[in-house]
C-alpha positions in Angstrom: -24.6 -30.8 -21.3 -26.8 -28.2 -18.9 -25.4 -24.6 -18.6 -23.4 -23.8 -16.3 -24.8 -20.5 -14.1 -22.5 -18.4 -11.9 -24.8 -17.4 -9.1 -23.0 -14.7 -7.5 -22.3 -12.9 -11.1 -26.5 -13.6 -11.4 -26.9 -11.8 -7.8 -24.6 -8.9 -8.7 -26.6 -8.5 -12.4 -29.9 -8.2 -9.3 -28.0 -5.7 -7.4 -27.3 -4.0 -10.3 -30.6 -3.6 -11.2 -31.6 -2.6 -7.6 -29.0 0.2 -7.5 -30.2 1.6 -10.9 -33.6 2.0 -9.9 -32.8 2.8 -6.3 -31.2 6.0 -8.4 -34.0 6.2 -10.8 -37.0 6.2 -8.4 -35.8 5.6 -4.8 -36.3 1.7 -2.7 -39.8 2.5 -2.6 -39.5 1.6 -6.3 -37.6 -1.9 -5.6 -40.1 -4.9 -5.5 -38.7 -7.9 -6.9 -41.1 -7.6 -10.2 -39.1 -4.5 -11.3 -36.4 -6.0 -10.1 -36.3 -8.9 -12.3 -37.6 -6.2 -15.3 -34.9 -4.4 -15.2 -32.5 -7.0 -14.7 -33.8 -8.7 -17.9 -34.6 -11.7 -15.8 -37.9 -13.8 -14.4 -39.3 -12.9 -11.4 -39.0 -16.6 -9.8 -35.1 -16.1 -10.8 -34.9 -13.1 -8.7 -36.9 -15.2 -5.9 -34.2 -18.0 -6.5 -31.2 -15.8 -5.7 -32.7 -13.9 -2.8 -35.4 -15.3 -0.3 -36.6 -12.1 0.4 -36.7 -8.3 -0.7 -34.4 -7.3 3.2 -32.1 -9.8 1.8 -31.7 -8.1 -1.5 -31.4 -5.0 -0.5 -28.8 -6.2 1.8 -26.7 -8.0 -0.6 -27.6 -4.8 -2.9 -25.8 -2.2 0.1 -22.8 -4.6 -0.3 -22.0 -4.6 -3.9 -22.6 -0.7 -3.6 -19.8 -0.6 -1.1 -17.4 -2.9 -3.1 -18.1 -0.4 -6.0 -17.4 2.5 -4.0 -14.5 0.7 -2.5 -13.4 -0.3 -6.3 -13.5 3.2 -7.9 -10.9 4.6 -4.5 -8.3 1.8 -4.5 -6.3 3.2 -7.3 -3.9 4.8 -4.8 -3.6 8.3 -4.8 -0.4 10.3 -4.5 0.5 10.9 -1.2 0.3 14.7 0.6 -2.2 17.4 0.3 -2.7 16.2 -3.4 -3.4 12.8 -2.5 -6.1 13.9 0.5 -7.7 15.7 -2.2 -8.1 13.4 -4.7 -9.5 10.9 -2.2 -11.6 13.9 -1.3 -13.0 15.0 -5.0 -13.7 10.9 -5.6 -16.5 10.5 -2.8 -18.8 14.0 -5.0 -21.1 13.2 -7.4 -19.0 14.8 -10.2 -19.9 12.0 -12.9 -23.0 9.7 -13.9 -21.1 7.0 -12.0 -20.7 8.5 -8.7 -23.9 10.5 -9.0 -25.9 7.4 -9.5 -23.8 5.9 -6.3 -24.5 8.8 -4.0 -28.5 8.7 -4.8 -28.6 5.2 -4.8 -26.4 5.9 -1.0 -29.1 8.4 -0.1 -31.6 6.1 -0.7 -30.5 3.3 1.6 -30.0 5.5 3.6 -32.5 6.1 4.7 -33.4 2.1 5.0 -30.2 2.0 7.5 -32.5 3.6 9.8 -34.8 0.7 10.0 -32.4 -2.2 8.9 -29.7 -2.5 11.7 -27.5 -4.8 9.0 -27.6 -2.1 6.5 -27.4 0.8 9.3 -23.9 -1.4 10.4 -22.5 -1.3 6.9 -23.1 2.4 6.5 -21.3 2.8 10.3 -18.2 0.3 9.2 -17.6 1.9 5.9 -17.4 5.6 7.3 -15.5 4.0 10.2 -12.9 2.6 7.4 -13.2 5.9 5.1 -12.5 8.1 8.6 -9.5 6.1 9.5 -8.1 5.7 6.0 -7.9 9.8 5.7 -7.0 10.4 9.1 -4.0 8.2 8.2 -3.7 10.5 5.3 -3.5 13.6 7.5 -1.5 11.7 9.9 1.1 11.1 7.0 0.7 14.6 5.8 1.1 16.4 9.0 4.7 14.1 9.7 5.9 15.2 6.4 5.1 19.0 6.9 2.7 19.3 4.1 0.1 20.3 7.0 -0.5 21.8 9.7 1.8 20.4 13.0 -1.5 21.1 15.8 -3.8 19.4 13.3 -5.7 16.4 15.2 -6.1 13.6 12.1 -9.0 12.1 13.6 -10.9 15.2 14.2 -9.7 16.8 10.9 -11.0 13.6 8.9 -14.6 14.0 10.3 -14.6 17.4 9.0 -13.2 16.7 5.6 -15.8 13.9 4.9 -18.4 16.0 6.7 -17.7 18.6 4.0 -17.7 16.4 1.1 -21.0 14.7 2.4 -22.6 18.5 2.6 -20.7 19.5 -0.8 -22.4 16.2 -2.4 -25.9 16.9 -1.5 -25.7 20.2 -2.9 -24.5 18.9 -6.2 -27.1 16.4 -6.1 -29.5 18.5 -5.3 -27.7 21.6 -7.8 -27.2 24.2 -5.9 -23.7 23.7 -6.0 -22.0 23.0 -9.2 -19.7 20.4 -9.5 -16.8 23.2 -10.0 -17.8 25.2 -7.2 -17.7 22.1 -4.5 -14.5 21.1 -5.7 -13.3 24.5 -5.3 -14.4 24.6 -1.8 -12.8 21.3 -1.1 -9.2 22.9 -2.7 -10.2 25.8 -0.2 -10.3 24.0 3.1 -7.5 22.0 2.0 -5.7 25.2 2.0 -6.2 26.1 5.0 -4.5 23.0 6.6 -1.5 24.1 4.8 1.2 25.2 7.1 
């Protein structure tokens, strides 16, 4: 009786792959020959799975969302201690979300020449900007901040912090301590 193969498990051990040497080494790194290395796998299985290297690093931008996506679900308490939990998530403290901000970084920078990958990156902040303005929002009604406080224009600054805050703790001029100290003091400051 033949095997029986789960494709979209086989495309998520590729994306896998991509992501870890995304982080590793950047995209330049990505061809579908170290692909298929690190993912253990043939070459002509990568090529099976995904026509084309775009296409993988498309599929590869998803599964990094869905991860990202995974790892916030849990949901947090609600209030000031629930906005900063959301908050402290999205830095690099650990291997795991270190290795998903570089691997970020890195398709980043694709997003400026893939409009598909460019349109994930502007859907997911849209999602993640709305999601803590609804936090704020929430916050604000119960008195846990600040009445004047404008949700939507306070969750651009809050995830503009954390995105500055996460480079320098990639990049180590911030510890992870210090930027989640500077997080707890913003948050602070929207305390009525």
């Amino acid at each position: 009786m033949p095997k029986r193969v789960d494709h979209e498990e086989r495309r998520r051990l590729i994306a896998r792959a991509v992501r870890r040497i995304a982080a590793d080494r950047g995209l330049e790194a990505v061809s579908l020959g170290e692909v298929a290395a690190e993912a253990g796998i043939s070459k002509g299985l990568v090529q099976h799975c995904f026509p084309s290297r775009d296409a993988m690093l498309r599929y590869a931008t998803r599964t990094l969302r869905d991860q990202v996506e995974n790892r916030l679900r849990p949901e947090p308490a609600g209030g000031p201690a629930g906005l900063r939990a959301v908050l402290v998530a999205l830095l690099p403290l650990d291997d795991e979300s270190r290795t998903e901000a570089l691997v970020a970084n890195a398709f980043l920078l694709r997003a400026l020449k893939d409009p598909e990958i460019a349109d994930r990156f502007r859907t997911g902040h849209a999602q993640l900007r709305d999601a803590v303005a609804a936090m704020v929002t929430t916050a604000r009604a119960d008195g846990d901040l600040r009445a004047e406080l404008d949700p939507v224009r306070e969750a651009d600054l809050l995830l503009a912090l954390v995105a500055g805050l996460g480079d320098a703790v990639l990049l180590g001029y911030r510890t992870p301590g210090e930027a989640e100290s500077l997080v707890d003091l913003h948050l602070s400051r929207l305390t009525p």
